[in-house]
Backbone as a ProteinNet text record, in pm:
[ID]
protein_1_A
[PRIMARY]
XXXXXXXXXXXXXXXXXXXXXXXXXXXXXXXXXXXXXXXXXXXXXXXXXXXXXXXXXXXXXXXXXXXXXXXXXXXXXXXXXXXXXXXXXXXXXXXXXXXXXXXXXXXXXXXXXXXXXXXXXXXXXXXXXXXXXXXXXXXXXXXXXXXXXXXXXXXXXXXXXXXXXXXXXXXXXXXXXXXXXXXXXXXXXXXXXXXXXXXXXXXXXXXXXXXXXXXXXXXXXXXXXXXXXXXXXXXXXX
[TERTIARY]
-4398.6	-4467.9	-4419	-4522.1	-4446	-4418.4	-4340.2	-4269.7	-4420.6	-4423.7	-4541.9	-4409.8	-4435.7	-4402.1	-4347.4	-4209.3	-4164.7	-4231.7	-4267.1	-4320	-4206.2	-4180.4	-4054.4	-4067.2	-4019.3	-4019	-4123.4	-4189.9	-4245.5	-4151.1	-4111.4	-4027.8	-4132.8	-4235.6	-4346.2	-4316.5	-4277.7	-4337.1	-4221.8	-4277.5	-4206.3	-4116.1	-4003.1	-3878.9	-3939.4	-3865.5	-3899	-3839.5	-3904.4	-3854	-3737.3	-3639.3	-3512.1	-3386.7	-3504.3	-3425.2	-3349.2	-3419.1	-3320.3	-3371.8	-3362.3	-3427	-3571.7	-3687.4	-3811.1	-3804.8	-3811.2	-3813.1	-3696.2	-3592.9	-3475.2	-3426	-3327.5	-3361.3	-3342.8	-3416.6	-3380	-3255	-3233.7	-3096.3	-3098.9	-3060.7	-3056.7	-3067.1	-3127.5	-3124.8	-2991.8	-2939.8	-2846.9	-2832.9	-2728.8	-2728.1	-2658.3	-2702.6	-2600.2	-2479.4	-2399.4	-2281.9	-2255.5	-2179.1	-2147.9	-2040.7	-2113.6	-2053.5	-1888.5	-1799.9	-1683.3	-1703.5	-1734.7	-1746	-1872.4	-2003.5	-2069.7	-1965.3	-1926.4	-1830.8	-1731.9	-1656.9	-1565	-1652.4	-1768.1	-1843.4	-1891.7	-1954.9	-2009	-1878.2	-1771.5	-1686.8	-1608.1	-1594.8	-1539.2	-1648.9	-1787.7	-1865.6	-1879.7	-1850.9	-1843.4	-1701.6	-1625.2	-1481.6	-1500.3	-1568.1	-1591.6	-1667.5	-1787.9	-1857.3	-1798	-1720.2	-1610.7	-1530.6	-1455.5	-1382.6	-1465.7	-1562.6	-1694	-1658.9	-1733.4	-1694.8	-1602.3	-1501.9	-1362.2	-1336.2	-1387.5	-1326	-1419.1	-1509	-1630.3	-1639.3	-1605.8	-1557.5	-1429.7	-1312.8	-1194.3	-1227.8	-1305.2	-1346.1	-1452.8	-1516.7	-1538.3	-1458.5	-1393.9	-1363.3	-1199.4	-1136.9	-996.7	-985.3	-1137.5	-1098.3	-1111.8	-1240.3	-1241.6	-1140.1	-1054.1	-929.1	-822.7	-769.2	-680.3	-719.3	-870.6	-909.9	-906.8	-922.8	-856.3	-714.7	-612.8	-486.9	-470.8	-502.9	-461.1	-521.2	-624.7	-651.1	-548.3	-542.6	-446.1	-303.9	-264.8	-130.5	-127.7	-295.2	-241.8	-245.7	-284.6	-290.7	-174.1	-133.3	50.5	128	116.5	192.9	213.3	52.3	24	75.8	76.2	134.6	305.8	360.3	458.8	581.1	523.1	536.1	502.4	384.7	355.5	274.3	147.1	77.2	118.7	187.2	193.7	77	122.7	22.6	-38.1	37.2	56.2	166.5	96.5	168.2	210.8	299.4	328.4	427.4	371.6	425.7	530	591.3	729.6	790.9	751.2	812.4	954.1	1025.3	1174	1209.3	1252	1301.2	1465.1	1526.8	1662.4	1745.8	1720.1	1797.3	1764.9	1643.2	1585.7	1419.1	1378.5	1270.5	1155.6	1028.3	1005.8	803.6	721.2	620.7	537.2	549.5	506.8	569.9	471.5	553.6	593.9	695.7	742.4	699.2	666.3	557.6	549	365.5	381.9	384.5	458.7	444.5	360.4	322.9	209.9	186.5	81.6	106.8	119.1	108.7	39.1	181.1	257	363.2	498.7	516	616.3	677.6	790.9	861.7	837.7	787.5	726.4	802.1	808.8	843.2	755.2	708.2	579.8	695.5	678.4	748	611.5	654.6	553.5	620.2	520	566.8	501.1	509.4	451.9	387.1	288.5	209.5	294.5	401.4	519.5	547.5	553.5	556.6	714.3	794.9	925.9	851.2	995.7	1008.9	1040.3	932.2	976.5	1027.5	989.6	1091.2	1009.3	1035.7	1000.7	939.4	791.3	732.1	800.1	868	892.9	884	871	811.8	897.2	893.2	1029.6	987.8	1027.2	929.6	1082.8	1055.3	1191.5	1119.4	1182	1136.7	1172.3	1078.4	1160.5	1158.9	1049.6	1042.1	993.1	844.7	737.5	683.4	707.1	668.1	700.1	676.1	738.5	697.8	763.2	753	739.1	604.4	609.9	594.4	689.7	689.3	713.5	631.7	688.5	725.5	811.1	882.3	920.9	893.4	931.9	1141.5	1158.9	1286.7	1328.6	1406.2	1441.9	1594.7	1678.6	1755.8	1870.6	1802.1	1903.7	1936.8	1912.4	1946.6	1948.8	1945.8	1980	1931.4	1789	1680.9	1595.3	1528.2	1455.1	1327.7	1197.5	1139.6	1020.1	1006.8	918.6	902.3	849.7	782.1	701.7	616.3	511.5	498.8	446.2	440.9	311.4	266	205	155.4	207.2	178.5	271.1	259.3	294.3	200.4	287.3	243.8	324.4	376.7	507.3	445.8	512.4	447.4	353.7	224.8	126.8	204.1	193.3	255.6	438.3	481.3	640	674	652	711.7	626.1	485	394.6	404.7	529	534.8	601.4	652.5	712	628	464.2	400.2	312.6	301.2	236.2	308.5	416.3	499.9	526.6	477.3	487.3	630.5	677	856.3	940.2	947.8	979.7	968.2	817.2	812.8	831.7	823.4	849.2	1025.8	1122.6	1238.3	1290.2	1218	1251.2	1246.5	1142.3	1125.1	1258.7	1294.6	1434	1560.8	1522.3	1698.6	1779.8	1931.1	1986.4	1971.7	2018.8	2004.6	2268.5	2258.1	2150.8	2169.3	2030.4	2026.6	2106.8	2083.9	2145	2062.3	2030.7	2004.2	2079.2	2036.9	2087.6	1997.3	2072.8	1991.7	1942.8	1809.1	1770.2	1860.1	1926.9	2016.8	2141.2	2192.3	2309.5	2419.4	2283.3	2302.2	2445.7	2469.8	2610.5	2528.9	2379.5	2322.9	2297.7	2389.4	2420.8	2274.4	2286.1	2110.5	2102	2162.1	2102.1	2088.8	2049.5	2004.4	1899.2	1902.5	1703.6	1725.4	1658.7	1651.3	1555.5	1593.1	1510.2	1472.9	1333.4	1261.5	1291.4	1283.3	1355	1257.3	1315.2	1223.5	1161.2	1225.3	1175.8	1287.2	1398.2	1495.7	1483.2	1484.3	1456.6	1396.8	1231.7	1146.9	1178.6	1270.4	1281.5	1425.2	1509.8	1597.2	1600.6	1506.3	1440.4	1379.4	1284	1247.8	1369	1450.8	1575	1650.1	1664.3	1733.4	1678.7	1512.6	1433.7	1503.4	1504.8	1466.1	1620.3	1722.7	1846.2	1893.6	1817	1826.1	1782.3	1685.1	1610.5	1683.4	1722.7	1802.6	1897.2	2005.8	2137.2	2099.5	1963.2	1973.2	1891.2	1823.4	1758.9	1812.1	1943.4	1993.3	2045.9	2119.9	2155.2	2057.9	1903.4	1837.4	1741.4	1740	1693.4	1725.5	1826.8	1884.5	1911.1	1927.5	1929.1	1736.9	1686.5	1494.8	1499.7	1539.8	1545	1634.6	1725.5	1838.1	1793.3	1676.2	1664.4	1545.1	1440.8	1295.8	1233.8	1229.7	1151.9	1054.8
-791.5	-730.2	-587.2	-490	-346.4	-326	-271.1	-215	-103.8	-73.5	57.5	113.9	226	372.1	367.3	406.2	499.8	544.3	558.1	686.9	752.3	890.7	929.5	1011	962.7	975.3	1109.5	1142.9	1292.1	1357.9	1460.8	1571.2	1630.8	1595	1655.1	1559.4	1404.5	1332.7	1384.7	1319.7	1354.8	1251.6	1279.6	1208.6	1075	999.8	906.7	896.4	896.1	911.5	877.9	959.6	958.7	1007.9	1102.5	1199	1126.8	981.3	933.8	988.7	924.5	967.4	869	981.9	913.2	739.8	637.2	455	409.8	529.8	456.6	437.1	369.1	293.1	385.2	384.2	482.9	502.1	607.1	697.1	710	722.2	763.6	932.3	941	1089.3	1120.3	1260.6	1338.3	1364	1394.4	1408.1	1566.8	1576.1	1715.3	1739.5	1789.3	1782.3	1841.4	1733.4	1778.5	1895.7	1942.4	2098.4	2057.7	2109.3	2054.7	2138.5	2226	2318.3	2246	2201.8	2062	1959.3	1914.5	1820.1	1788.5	1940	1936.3	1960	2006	2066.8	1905.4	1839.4	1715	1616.8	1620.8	1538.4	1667.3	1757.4	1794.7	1803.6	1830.1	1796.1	1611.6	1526.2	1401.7	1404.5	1462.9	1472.5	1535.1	1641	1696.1	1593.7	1562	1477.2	1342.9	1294.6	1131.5	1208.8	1296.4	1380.6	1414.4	1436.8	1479.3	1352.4	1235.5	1103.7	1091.3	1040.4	1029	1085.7	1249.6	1349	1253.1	1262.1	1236	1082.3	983.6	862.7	826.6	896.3	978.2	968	1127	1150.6	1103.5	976.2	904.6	804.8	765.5	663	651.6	762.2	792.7	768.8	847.1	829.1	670	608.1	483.6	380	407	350.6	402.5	531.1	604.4	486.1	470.4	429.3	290.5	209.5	120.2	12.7	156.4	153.6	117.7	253.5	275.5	188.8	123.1	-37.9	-149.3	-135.7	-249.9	-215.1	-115.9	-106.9	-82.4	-55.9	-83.1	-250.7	-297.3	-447.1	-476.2	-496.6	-511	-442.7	-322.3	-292.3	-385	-412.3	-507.5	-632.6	-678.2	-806.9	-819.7	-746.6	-710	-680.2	-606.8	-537.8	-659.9	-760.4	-865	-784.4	-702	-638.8	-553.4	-466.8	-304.7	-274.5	-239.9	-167.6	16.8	62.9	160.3	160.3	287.2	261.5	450.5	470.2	618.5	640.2	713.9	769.2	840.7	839.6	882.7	971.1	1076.1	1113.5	1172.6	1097.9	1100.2	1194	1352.3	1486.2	1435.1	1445.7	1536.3	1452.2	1324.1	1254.6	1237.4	1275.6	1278.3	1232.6	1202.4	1172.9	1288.9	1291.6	1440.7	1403.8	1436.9	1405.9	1451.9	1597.5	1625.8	1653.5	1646.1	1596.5	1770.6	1730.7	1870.6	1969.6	2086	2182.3	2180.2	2173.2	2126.8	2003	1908.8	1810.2	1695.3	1593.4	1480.6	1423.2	1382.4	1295.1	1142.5	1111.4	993	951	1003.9	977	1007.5	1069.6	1113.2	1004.2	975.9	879.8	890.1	773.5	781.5	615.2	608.1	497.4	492	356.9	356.4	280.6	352	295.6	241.4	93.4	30.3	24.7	57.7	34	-93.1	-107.6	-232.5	-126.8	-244.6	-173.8	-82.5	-127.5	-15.5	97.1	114.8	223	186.5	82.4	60.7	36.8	49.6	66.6	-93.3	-125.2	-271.6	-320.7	-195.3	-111.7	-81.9	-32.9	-40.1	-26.7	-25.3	-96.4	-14.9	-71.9	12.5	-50.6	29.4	15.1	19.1	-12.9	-48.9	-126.9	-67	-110.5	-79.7	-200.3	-217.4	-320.5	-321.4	-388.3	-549.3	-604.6	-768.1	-809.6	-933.2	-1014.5	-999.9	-904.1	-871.4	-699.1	-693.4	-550.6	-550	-418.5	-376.3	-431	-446.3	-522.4	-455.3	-438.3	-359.4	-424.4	-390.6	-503.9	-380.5	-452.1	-407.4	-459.1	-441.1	-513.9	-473.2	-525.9	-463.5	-518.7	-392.5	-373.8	-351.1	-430.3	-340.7	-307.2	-181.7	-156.5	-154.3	-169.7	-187.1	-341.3	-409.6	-497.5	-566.2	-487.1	-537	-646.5	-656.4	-803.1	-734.9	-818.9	-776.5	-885.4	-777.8	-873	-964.8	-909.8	-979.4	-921.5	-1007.5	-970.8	-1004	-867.1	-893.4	-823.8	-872.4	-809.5	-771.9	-623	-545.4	-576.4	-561.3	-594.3	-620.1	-714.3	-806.3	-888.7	-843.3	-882.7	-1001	-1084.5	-1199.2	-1286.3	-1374.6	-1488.9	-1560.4	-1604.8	-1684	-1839	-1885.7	-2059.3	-2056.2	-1912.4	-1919.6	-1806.7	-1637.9	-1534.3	-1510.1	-1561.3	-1496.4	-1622.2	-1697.2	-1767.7	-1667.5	-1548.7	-1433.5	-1429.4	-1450.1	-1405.5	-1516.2	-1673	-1738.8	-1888.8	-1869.4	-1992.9	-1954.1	-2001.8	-1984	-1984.9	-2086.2	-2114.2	-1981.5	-1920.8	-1842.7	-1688.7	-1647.7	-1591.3	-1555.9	-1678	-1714	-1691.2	-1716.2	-1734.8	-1601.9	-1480.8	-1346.7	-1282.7	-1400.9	-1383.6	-1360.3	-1213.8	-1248.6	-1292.1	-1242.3	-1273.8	-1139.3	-1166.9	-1078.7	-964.1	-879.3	-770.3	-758	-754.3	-731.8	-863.1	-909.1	-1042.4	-1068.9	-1230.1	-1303	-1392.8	-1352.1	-1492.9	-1610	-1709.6	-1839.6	-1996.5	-2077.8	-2182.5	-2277	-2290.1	-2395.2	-2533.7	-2546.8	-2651.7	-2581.8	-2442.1	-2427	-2334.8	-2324.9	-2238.6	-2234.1	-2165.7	-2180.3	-2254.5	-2148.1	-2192	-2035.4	-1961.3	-1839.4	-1724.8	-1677	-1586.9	-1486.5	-1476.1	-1356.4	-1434.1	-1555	-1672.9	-1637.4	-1642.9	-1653	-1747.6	-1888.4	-1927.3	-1927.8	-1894.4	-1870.7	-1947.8	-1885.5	-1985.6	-2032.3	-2181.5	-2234.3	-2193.9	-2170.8	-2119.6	-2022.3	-1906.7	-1761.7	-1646	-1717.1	-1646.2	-1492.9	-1471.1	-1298.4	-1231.6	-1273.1	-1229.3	-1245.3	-1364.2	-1345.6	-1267.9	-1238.6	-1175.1	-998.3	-994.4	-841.3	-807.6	-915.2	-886.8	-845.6	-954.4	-918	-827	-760.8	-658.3	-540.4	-534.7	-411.4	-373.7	-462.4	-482.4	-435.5	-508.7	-440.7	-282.5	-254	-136.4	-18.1	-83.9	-0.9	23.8	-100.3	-61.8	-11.4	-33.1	91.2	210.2	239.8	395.4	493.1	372.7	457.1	405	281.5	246.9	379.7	486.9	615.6	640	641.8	773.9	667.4	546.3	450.1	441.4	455.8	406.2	526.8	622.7	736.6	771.4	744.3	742.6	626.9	506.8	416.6	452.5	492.9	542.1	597.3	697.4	850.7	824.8	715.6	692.8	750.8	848.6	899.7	836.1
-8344.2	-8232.1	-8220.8	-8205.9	-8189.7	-8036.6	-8044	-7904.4	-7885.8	-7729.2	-7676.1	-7649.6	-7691.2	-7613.4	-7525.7	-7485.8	-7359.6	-7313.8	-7184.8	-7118.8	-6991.3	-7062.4	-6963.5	-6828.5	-6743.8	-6600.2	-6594.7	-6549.8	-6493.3	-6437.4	-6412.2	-6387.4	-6269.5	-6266.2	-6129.9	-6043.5	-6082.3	-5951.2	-5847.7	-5727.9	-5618.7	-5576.3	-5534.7	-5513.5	-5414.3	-5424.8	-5331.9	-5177.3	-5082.8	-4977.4	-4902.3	-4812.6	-4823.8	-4898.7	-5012	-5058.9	-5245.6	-5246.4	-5354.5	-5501.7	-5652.7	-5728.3	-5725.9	-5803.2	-5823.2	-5867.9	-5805.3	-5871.5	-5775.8	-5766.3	-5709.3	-5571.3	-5536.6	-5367.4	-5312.7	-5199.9	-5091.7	-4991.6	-4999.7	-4985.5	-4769.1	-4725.5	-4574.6	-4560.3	-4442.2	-4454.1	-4433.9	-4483.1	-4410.5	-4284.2	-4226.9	-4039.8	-4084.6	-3989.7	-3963.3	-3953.2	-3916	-3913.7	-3789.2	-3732.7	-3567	-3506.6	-3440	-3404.2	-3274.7	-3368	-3243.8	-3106.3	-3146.6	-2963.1	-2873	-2989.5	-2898.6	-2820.3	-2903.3	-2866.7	-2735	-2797.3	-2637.9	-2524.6	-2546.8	-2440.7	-2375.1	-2452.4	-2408.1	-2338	-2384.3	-2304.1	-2177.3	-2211.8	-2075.6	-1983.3	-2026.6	-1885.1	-1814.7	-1936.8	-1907.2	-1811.5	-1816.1	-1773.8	-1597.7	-1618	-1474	-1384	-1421.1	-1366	-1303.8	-1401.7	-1373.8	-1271.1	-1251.3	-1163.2	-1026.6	-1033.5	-919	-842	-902.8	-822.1	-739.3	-828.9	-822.7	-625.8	-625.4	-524.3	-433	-449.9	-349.3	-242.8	-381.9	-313.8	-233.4	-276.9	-213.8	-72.9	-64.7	70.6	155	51.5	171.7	228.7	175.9	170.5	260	219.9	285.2	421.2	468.3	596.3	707	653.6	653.9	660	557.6	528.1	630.9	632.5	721.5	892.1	933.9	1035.1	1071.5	929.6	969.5	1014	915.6	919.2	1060.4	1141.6	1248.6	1356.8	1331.1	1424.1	1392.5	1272.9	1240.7	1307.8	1285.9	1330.3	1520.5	1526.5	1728.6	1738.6	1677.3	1708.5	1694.5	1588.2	1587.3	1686.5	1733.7	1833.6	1973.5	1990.2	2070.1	2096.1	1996.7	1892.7	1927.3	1850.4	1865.4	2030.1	2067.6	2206.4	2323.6	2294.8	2395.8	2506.4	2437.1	2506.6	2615.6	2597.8	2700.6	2758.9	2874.8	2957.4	2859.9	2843.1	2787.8	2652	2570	2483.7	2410.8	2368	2378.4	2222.2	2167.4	1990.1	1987.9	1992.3	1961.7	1803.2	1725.2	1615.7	1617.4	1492.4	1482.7	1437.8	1472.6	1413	1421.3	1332.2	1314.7	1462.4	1429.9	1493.8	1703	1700.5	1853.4	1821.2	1950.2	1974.3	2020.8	1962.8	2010.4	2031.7	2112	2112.7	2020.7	1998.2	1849.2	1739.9	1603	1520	1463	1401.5	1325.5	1289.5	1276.3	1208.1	1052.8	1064.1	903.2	859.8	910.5	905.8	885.7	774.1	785.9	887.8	1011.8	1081	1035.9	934.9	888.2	829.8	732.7	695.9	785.9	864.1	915.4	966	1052.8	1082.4	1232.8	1305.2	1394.8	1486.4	1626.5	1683.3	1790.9	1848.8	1951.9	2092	2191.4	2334.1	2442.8	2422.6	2516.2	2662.9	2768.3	2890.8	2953.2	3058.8	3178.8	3251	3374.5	3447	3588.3	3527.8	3682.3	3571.2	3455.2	3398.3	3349	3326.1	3281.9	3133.8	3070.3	2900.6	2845.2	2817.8	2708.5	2621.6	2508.5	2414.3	2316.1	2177	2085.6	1997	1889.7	1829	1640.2	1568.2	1460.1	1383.1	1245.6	1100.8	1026.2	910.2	810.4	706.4	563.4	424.3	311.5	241.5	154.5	85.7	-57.7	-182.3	-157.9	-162.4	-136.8	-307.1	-372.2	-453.7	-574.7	-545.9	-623.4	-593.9	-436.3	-423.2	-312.8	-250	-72	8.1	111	202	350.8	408.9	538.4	652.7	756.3	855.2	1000.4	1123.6	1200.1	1328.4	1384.3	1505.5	1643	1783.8	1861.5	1926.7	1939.8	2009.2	2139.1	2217.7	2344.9	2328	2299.1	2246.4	2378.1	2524.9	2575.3	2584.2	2542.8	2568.2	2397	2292	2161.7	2143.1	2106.1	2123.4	2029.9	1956	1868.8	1954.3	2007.8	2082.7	1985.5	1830	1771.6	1641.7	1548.5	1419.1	1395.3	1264.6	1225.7	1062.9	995.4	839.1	845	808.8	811.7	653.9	491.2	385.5	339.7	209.6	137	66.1	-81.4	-259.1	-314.2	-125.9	-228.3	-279.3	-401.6	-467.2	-322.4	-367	-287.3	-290.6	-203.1	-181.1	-118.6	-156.4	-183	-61.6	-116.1	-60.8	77.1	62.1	131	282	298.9	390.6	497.3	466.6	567.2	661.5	636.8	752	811.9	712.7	757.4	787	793	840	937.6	1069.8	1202	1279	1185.1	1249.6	1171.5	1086.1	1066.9	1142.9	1142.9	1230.6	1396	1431.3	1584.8	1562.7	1501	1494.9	1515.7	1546.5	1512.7	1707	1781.1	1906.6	1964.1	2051.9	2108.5	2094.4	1930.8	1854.5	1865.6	1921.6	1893.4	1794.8	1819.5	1692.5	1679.8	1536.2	1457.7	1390.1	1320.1	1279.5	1118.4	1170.9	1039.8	966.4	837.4	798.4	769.7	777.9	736.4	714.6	650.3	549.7	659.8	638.1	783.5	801.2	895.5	981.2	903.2	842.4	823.8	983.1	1086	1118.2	1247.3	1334.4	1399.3	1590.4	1561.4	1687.8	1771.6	1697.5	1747.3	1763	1878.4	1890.1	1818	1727.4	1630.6	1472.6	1494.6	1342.5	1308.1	1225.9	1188.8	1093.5	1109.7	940.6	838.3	712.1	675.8	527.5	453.3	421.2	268.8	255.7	153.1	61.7	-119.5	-150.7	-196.4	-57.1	-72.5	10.9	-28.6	27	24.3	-82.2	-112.8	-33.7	-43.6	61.5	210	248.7	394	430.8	314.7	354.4	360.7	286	315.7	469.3	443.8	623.1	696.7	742.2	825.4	791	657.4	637	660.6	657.7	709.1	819.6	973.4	1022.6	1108.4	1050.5	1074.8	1022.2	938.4	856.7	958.7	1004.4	1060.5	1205.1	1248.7	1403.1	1398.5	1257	1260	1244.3	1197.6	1210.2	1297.3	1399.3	1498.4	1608.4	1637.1	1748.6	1838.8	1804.2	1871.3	1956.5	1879.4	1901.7	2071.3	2045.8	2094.2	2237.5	2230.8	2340.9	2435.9	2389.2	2473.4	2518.3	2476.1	2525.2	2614.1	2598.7	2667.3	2796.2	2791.1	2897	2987.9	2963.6	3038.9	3066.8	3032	3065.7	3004.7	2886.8	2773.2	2748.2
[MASK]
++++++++++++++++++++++++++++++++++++++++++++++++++++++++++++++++++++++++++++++++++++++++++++++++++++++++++++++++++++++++++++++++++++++++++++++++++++++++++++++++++++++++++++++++++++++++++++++++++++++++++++++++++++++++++++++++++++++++++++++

């Protein structure tokens, strides 16, 4: 049998689409080649924009938050205090009590104490704040005081991240908390039925010692270093 003829490729035909050779598979187009000053340009405006948000939800949102702080923490005062007739802010300068706060100064952060009165206008005592690391994370609590008479008139935990079932009984085991009603200052912990009987006991919770010994240590922490300033406002009717 004779072989036919070769016939060799045309040199006219036209490539096959996609750029490959004439018969052979097709190739993808080329892309361009991406421009880096595109580039940064496209993510730092992606960058500004994520940042735009960011400010915007911020400011809405801060203040919302700031507002509900400050309901929450009159309720606790309330709470705390055993409902005052009145209730009056107190910021802590340089070892005194002063109605406004420092110049310059945050109102929001600054160190601040609330004096509840009765409807004769006498001092009940108290309402203060105090945050220290317990188990898992800080622990903010606040409590009222009547410093003349060295009584811690109540507690309340403001926040807390303690283990759920264990740490987080600081604020929802009722006997614990109630145990803080009108205890001497400054308090003690001790192991439930270890105790002497003595009014400055607290016992506390099996379990979650850590977490409840922070509380009481806030709490004493807090009265050695504003007992001075306390008692002289209390003294003088401030």
């Amino acid at each position: 049998m004779k072989e036919l003829p070769q016939v060799a490729d045309d040199p006219r035909a036209e490539p096959e689409p996609g750029g490959g050779p004439p018969g052979g598979p097709p190739q993808p187009p080329e892309r361009p080649p991406t421009s880096s000053a595109r580039l940064i340009t496209t993510l730092a405006t992606a960058g500004a924009l994520a940042g735009l948000v960011i400010v915007l939800v911020f400011g809405w949102a801060n203040p919302r938050i700031q507002a509900y702080r400050a309901m929450v923490l009159r309720e606790a005062i309330q709470e705390v205090l055993d409902a005052p007739e009145t209730v009056q802010t107190y910021y802590v300068i340089d070892g005194a009590l002063s109605e406004t706060p420092a110049p310059g100064a945050d109102t929001i952060t600054a160190e601040k104490v609330h004096l509840g009165r009765d409807a004769e206008g006498r001092a009940i005592g108290f309402a203060i704040t105090g945050q220290e690391p317990g188990f898992q994370d800080f622990i903010l609590v606040i409590f009222g005081y009547d410093p003349l008479a060295d009584r811690v008139l109540a507690m309340k935990v403001l926040e807390s991240k303690e283990t759920p079932g264990l740490g987080d009984k600081i604020f929802k085991d009722t006997a614990f908390v109630s145990g803080f009603r009108q205890a001497a200052a400054l308090l003690e912990g001790v192991k439930p039925g270890a105790g002497s009987g003595s009014e400055n006991e607290v016992d506390m919770i099996t379990g979650a010692t850590i977490s409840s010994r922070t509380v009481i240590g806030i709490i004493n922490h807090r009265i050695e270093a504003l007992d001075p300033v306390l008692d002289a406002a209390a003294g003088d009717g401030s």
